[in-house]
C-alpha positions in Angstrom: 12.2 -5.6 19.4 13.6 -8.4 21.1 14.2 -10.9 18.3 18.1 -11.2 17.4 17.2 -11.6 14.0 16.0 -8.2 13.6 18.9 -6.1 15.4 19.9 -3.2 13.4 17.7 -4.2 10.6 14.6 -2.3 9.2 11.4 -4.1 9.6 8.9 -4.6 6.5 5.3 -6.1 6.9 4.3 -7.3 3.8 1.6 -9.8 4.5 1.0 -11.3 0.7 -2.4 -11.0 1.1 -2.2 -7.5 1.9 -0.5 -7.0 -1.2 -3.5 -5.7 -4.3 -3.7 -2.7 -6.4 -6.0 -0.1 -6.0 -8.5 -1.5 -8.5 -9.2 -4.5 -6.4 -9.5 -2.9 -3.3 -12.2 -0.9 -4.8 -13.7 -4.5 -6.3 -13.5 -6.0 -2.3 -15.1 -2.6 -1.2 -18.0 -2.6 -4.0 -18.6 -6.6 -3.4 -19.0 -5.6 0.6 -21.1 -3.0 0.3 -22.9 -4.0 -3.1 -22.3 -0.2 -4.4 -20.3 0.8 -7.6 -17.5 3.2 -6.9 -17.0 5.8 -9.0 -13.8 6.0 -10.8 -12.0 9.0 -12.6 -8.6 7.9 -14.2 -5.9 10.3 -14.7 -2.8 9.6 -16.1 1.0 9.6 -15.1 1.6 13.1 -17.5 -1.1 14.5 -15.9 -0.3 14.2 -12.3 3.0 14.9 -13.5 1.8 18.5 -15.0 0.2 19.2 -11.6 3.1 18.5 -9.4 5.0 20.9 -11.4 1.9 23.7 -11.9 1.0 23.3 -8.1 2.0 25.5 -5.3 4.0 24.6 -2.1 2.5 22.1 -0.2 0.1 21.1 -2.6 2.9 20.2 -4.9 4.6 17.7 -2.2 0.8 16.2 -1.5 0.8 15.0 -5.3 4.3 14.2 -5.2 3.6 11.7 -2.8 0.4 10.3 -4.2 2.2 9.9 -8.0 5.3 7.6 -5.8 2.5 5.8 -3.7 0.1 5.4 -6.6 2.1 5.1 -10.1 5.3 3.5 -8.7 3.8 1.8 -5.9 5.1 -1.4 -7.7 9.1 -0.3 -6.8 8.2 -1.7 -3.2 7.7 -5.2 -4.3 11.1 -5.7 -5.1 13.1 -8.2 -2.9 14.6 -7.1 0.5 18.3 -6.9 0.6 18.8 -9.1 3.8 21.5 -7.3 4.5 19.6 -4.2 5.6 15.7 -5.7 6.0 13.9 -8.5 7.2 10.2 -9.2 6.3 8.1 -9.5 9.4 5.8 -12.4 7.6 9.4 -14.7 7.3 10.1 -14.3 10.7 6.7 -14.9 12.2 4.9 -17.4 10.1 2.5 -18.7 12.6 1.1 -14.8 13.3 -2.2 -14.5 12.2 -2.3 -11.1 10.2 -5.2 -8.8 9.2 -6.5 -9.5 5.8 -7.7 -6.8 3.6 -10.5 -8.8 3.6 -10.9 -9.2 6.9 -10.2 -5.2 7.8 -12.9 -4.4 5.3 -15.2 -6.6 7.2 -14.4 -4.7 10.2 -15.2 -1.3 8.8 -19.4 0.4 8.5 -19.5 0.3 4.8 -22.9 0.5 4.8 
């Protein structure tokens, strides 16, 4: 909060390790705990259908998991330096949290 560099500027943490899809976070999670996940795929259309079919709030709740899940790829774009700094930039020498390494750290067994 005290670093020049990020005065009026929104702060992203995107570790580049940190960044995988869904389908190899489920691989780290099955290699750790030496289990197959089940998987049930559903596509765009259908979530799509559901948001407009469901109810209030349950039509928000898959509203959000469609933007975080189908267009999660929108927040890889670059950062407009203008507006956002990138926390892993600024602080090379900080030792983040893998996914790896968090996965170690939870009871999957």
């Amino acid at each position: 909060m005290e670093d020049p560099r990020t005065l009026d500027k929104i702060m992203y943490v995107r570790p580049p390790t940190n960044i995988c899809s869904f389908g190899h976070l489920f691989h780290m999670v099955e290699k750790k705990t030496g289990r197959t996940l089940g998987r049930h795929y559903v596509s765009e259309q259908e979530i799509a259908k559901k948001i407009q079919e469901a109810p209030f709030p349950l039509n928000f709740q898959l509203a959000m998991v469609h933007s975080t899940l189908v267009h999660a790829q929108a927040c890889d774009g670059a950062i407009d330096q203008a507006v956002g700094v990138e926390a892993t930039r600024l602080y090379p020498d900080f030792k983040y949290v893998t996914m790896e390494g968090y996965l170690d750290g939870l009871c999957l067994m």
